[in-house]
C-alpha positions in Angstrom: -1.6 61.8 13.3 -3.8 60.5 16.1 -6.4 63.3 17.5 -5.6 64.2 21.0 -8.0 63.0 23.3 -11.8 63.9 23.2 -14.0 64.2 26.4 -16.5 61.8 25.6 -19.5 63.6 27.9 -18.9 66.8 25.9 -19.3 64.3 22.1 -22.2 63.0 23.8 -24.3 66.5 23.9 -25.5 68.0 20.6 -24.1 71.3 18.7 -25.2 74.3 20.3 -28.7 74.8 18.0 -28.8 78.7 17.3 -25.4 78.4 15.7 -26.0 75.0 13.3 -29.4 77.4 12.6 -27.7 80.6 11.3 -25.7 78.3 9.2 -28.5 76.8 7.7 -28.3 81.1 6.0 -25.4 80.4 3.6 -25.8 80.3 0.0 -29.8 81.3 0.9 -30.2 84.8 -0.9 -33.2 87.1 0.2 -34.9 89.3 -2.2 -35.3 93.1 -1.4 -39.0 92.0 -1.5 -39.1 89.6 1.0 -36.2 89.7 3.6 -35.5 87.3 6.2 -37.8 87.1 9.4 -35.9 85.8 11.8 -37.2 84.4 14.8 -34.7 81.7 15.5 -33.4 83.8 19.0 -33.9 85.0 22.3 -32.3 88.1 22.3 -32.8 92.0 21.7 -30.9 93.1 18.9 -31.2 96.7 19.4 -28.3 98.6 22.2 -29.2 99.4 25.2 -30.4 102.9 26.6 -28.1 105.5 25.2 -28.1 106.9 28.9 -27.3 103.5 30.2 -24.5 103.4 27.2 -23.2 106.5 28.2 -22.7 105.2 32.1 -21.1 102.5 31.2 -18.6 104.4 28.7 -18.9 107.2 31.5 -16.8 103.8 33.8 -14.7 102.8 31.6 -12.8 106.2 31.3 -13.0 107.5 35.1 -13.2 104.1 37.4 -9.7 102.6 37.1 -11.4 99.5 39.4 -13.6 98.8 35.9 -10.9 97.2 34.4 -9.4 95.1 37.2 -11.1 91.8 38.8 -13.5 92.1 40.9 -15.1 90.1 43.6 -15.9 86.4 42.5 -19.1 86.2 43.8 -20.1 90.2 42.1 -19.9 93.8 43.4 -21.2 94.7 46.4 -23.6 97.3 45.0 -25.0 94.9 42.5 -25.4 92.1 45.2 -27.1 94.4 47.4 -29.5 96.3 44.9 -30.5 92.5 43.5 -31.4 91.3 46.9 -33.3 95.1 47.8 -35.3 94.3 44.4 -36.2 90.6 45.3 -37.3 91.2 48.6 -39.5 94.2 47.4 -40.9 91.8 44.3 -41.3 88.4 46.2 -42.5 89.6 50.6 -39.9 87.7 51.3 -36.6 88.4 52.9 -33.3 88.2 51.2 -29.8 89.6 51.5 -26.9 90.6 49.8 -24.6 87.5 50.8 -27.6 85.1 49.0 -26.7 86.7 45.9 -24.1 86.0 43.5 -23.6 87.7 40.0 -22.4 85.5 37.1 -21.5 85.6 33.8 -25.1 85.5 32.4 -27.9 83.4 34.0 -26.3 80.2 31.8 -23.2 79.9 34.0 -25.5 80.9 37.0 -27.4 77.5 35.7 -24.1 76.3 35.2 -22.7 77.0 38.4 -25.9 75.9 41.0 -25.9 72.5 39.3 -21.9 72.1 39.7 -22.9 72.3 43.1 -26.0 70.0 43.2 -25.1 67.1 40.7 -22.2 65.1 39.5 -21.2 62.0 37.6 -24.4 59.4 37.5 -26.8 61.8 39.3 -30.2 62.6 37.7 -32.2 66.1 37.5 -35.7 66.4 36.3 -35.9 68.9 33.4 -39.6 69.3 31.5 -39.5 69.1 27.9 -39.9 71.0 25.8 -36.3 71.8 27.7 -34.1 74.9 26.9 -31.7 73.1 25.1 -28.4 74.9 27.5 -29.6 73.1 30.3 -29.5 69.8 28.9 -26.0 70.5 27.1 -24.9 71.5 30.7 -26.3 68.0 32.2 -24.8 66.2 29.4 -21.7 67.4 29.9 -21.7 66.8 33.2 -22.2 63.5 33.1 -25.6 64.1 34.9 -28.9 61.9 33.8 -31.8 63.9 32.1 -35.0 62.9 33.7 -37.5 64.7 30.8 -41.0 65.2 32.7 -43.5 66.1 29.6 -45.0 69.5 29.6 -49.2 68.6 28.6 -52.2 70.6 29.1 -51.3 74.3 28.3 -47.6 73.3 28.3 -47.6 72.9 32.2 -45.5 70.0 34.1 -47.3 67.7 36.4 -46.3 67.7 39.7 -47.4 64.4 40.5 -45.8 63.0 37.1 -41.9 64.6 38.7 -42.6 62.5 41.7 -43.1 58.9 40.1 -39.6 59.6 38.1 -38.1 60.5 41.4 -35.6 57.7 42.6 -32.2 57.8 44.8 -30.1 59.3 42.2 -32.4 62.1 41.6 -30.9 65.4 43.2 -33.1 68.5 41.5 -36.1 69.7 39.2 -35.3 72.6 37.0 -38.4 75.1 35.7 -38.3 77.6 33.5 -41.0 80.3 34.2 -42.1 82.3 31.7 -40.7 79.5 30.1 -38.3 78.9 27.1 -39.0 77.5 24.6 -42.5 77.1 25.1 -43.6 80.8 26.9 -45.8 79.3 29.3 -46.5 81.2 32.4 -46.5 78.7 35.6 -49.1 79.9 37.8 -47.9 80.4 41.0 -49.9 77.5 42.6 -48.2 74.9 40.3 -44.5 76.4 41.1 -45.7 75.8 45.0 -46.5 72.4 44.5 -43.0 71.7 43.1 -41.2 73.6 45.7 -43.0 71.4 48.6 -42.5 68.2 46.2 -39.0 68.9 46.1 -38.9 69.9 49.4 -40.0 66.8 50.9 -37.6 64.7 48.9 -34.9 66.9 50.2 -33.8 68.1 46.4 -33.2 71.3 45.1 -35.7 73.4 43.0 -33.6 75.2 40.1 -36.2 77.9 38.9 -35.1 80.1 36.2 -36.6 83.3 35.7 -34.4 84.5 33.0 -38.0 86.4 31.2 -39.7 87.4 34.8 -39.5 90.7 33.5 -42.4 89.8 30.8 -44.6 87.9 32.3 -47.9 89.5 31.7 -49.3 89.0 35.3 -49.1 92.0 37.8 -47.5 91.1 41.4 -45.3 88.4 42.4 -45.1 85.1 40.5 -45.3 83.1 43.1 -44.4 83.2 47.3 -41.7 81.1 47.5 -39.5 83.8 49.5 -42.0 84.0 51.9 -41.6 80.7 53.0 -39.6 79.1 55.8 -36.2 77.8 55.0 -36.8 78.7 51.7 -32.9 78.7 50.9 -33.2 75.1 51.7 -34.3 74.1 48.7 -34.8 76.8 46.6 -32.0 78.6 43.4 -33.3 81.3 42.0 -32.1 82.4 38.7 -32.0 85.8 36.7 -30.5 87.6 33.7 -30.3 91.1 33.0 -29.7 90.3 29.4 -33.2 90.9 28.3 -34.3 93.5 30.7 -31.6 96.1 29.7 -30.4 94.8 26.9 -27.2 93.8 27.9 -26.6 90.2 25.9 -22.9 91.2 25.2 -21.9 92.4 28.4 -23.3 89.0 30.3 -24.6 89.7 33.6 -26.7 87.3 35.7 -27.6 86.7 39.1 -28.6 83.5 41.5 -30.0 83.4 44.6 -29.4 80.6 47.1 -28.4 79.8 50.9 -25.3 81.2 52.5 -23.9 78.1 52.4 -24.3 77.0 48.8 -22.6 80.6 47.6 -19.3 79.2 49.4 -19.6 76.5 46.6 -20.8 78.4 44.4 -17.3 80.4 44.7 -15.7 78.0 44.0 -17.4 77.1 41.2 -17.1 80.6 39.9 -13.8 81.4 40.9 -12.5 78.7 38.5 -14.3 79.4 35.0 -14.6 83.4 35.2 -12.5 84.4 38.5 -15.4 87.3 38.2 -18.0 88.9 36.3 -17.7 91.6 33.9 -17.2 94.9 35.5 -19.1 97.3 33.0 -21.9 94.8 32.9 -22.2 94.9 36.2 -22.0 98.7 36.1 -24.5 98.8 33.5 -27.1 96.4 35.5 -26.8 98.5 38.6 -27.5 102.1 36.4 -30.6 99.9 34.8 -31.9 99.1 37.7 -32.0 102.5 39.5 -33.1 104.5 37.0 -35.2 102.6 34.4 -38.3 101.2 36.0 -40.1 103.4 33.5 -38.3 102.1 30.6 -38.5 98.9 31.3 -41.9 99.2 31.8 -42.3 100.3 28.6 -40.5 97.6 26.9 -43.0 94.7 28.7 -45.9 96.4 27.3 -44.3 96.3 23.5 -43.0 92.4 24.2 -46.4 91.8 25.6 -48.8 93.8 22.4 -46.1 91.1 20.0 -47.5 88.5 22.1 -50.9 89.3 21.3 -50.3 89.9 18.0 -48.6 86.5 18.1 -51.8 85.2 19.5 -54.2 86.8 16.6 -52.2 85.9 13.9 -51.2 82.5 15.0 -54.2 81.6 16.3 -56.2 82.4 13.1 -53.6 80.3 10.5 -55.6 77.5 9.3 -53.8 74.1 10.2 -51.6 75.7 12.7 -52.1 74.9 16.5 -50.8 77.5 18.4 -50.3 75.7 21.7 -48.5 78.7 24.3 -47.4 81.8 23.7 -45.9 84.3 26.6 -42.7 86.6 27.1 -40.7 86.1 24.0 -41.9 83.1 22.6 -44.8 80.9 20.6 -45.1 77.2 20.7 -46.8 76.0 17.7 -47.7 73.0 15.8 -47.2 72.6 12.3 -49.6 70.6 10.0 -47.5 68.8 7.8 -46.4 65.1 7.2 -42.6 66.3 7.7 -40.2 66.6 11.2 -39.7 70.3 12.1 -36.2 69.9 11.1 -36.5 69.3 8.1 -39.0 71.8 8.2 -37.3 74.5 9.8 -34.6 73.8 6.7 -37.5 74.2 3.8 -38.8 77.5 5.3 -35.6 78.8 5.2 -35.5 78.5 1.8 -39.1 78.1 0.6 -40.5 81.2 2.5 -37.7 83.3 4.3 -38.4 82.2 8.0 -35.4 80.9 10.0 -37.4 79.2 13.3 -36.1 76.1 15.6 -37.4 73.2 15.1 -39.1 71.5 18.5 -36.6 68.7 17.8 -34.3 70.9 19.5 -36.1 71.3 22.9 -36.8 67.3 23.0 -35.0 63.8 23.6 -34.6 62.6 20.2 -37.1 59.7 20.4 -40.2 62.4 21.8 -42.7 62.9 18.9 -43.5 66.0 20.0 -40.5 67.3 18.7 -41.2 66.6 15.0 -44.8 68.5 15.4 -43.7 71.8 16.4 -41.6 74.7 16.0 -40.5 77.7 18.3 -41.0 81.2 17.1 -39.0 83.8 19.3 -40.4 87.4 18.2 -39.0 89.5 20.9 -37.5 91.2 18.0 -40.0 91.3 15.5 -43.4 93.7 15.1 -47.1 93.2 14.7 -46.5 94.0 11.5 -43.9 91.4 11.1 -46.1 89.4 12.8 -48.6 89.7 10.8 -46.3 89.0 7.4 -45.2 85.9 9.5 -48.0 84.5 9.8 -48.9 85.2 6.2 -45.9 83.4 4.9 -46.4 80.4 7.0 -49.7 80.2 5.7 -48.7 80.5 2.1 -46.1 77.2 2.8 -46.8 74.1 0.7 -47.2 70.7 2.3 
């Protein structure tokens, strides 16, 4: 029997990578000796809060309204408190009706670019590139401009404006970024703003792992400009700050007039977020500052634990490291996929290859790998590194 039919944009993106990873596990056994280390993901494995648990339960019994839809564009209290927040952490002004909450800050990505790009329009996305936002683009139908991350993993300004042509409708950053964990300094983030502000495109910055960026104050003063809602989305998850990857909670920030599409857009796929996330990221963000706090200083000791060990493996080049993630070249003859396959099995390390973050014909690719160890000590560290070091050619 003939297969109904397939959308072709959707064949012509690749399988999302942290699943084909985990299934690169089966038939692998692990010895009590030396379990797996696995730093294949982005994401805390451990609950949240017990006292944020116990809110969210504490809903789910006594507010009837938890279980109904709510507002497409989020509750009111969450809207409010993410806009009181931004304005306290950026100068600059913002208010409740900029903000929308989504289903996690993917269909927030999701959901700005439905409104920015279509069919045959191009976006600029630096490579390495979190691989969602390219799946998005592919499926789209929307052209993937890759602009080269160099020195220190940074994207060149200049370099985004000679691939800008007609078609061209937005540059995307990631900051700290994934997969890479480079921190843009705020001076470089300006200089894309006004780039894309002169060429009247949209600036899609993702701040998914703000929380962990290891400098004090605001990232950079893009609120504080004029008209900033002109040309700046703003992206944010709650996923990693509270621990609430199952309950998927995001959050944009945009013009008045883009969250009318933005409605739409979210109205359609979700009709609205989850209540009890939503319940849960209000609770987190009243009452723990102090917690949360506490969490960037572990995620930032990993990272410099990630730094000493890393940077002492002979052969190894580690090339960024920052909020949960290490970008590191390997020193052998073989792709990182094929790679990322043998240490599986060699060694007991499940990583992404940088083949997974690149167009398929980008070298760089085949010469690194991505280490996510949000979830894993300095001691773990440390036995990480150790194993890598103790991998054959």
């Amino acid at each position: 029997m003939t297969l109904a039919p397939l959308n072709p944009a959707l064949g012509a993106t690749f399988s999302p990578p942290v699943m084909e990873a985990r299934r690169w596990l089966a038939g692998v056994t692990f010895p009590p000796d030396r379990p797996l280390i696995n730093v294949s993901q982005a994401a805390p494995v451990d609950p949240p809060p017990e006292e944020l648990r116990r809110a969210i339960a504490e809903a789910a019994l006594t507010r009837p309204e938890a279980h109904l839809y709510g507002p497409v564009l989020g509750n009111s209290d969450l809207r409010a408190a993410v806009a009181q927040q931004f304005s306290g952490a950026y100068g600059g002004p913002v208010g409740a009706d900029q903000v929308a909450i989504t289903q996690g800050c993917n269909q927030a990505f999701c959901a700005a670019m439905a409104t920015i790009a279509g069919q045959g329009d191009q976006v600029i996305l630096p490579t390495p590139w979190y691989f969602n936002h390219k799946m998005w683009l592919d499926m789209a139908g929307v052209q993937t401009l890759p602009l080269p991350c160099r020195d220190a993993m940074l994207p060149d300004p200049e370099e985004a404006r000679a691939l800008i042509t007609p078609r061209t409708r937005a540059i995307v950053l990631v900051t700290p970024n994934n997969p890479s964990g480079a921190e843009y300094p705020a001076e470089l983030v300006g200089r894309f703003f006004e780039l894309a502000q002169e060429h009247g495109l949209a600036l899609i910055l993702d701040e998914t792992y703000r929380d962990f960026d290891s400098r004090a104050g605001a990232p950079h003063d893009l609120l504080t400009r004029p008209d900033w809602d002109r040309t700046l989305i703003q992206l944010y998850s709650f996923s990693k700050a509270y621990r609430l990857t199952g309950h998927r909670v995001g959050a944009m920030v945009a013009s008045l007039e883009r969250m009318a599409e933005v409605e739409k857009f979210l109205d359609t796929v979700a009709i609205s977020p989850s209540q009890l996330g939503q319940v849960g990221a209000v609770w987190g963000m009243e009452n723990l500052s102090q917690w949360l706090a506490g969490e960037r200083a572990e995620i930032l000791s990993r990272r410099a634990a990630t730094e000493a060990a890393m940077g002492a493996l002979p052969g190894w080049r580690l090339k960024s490291v920052g909020a949960y993630f290490a970008w590191i070249e390997h020193p052998f003859a073989e792709g990182s996929a094929a790679l990322a396959r043998r240490m599986v099995r060699d060694i007991g390390v499940l990583a992404l290859p940088g083949s997974m973050f690149t167009p398929p014909d980008d070298p760089a690719g085949d010469r690194h790998l991505r280490l996510a160890f949000a979830n894993v000590d300095a001691a773990g560290i440390a036995q990480l590194a150790q194993r890598l070091g103790q991998l054959a050619p």
